[in-house]
N, C-alpha and C positions, 0 to 999 in steps of 0.2 A: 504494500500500500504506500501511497506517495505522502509524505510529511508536508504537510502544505505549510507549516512553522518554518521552514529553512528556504522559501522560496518569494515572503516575503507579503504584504498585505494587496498589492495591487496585480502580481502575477496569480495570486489566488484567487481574486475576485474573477479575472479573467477565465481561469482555469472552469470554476465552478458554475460561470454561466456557458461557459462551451459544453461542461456535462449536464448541467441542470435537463436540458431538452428529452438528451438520450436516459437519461434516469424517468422521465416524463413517458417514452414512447415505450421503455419496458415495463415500467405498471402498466401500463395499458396493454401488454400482450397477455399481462395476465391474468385476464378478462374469463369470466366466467364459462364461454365456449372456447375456453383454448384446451383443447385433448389432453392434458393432464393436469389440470384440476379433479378434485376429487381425493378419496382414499384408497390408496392400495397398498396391500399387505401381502405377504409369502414368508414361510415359514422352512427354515433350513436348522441344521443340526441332527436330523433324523426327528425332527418333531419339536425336538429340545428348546427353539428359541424363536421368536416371532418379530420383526420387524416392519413397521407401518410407517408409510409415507402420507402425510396428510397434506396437500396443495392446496392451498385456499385461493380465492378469487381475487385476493386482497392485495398476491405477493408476499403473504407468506407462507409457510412452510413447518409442519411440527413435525420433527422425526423421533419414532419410539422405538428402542431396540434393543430388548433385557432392559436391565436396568436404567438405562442413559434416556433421557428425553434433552432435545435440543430445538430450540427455535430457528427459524433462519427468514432472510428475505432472498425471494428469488426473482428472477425473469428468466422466460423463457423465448426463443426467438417464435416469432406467429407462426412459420413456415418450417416443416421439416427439409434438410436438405435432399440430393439428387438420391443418395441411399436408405432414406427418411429418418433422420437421426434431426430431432430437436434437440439443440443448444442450450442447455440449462446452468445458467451463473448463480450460485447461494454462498451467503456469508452470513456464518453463523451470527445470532444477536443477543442469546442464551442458553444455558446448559447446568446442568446438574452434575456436570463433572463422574459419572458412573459410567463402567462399564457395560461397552454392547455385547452384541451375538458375540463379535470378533475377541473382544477381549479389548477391542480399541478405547479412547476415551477422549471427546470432545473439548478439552479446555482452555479452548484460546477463542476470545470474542474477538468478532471482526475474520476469523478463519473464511476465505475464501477457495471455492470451490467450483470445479466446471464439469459438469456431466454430461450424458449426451445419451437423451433419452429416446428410444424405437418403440412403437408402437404395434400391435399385430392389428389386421384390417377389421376387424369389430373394435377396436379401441377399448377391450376391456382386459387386456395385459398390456404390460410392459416391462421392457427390463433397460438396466442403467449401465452404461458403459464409460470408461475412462477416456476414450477416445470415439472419432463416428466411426468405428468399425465393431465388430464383433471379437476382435480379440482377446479383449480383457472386459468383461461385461458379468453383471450378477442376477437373476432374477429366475423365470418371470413372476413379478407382483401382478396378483390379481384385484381387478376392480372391486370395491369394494360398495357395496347398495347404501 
């Protein structure tokens, strides 16, 4: 993240109206019909542990998994790309500092994160990838009613 403190009160102003727009147009992608909104969940460890992705319409974001609950703001790009991977940016906004499925543990506010979300053609799974390909990818979460 860029320290706007060492760059000075007037390159900051500038800075923060050239992002203010684009911060503008990604709430707005995360508009109640954008295909991943909603709750989905998928259950790994041979049953042992459950993790929920809850997208809200608002931007943001509650993830639960084992012990860990974390907040976050996200956007998502409106369009999936040519391999249909939506672009997902989240940075965490709060945590409980516990551990997940993984054994991982969330404790840094401000954590930013880039996912890249596929959809199957009913749009009721999906699975999250570290890159738009299928290489390294975890799921599939199902929709949740």
């Amino acid at each position: 993240m860029m320290n706007f403190k060492s760059h000075g009160g007037k390159r900051s102003l500038v800075l923060i109206l050239l992002i203010a727009p684009c911060l503008a147009t990604s709430q707005a992608q995360t508009a109640s019909t954008h295909p991943v909104v909603g709750t989905w969940s998928w259950t790994l460890f041979s049953g042992q542990c459950t993790e929920t992705l809850q997208y809200r319409s608002d931007g943001k974001l509650l993830s639960t998994s084992a012990d860990s609950v974390t907040e976050w703001r996200y956007a998502a790009s409106s369009t999936p790309d040519a391999e249909g991977f939506y672009q997902v940016n989240e940075i965490s906004t709060r945590h409980n500092t516990k551990n997940d499925c993984s054994g991982d543990v969330v404790d840094e506010i401000g954590l930013d994160a880039t996912k890249f979300i596929q959809l199957n053609p009913s749009k009721d799974r999906l699975i999250i990838c570290k890159t738009p390909s299928l290489q390294a990818c975890y799921g599939p979460l199902q929709r949740l009613p």
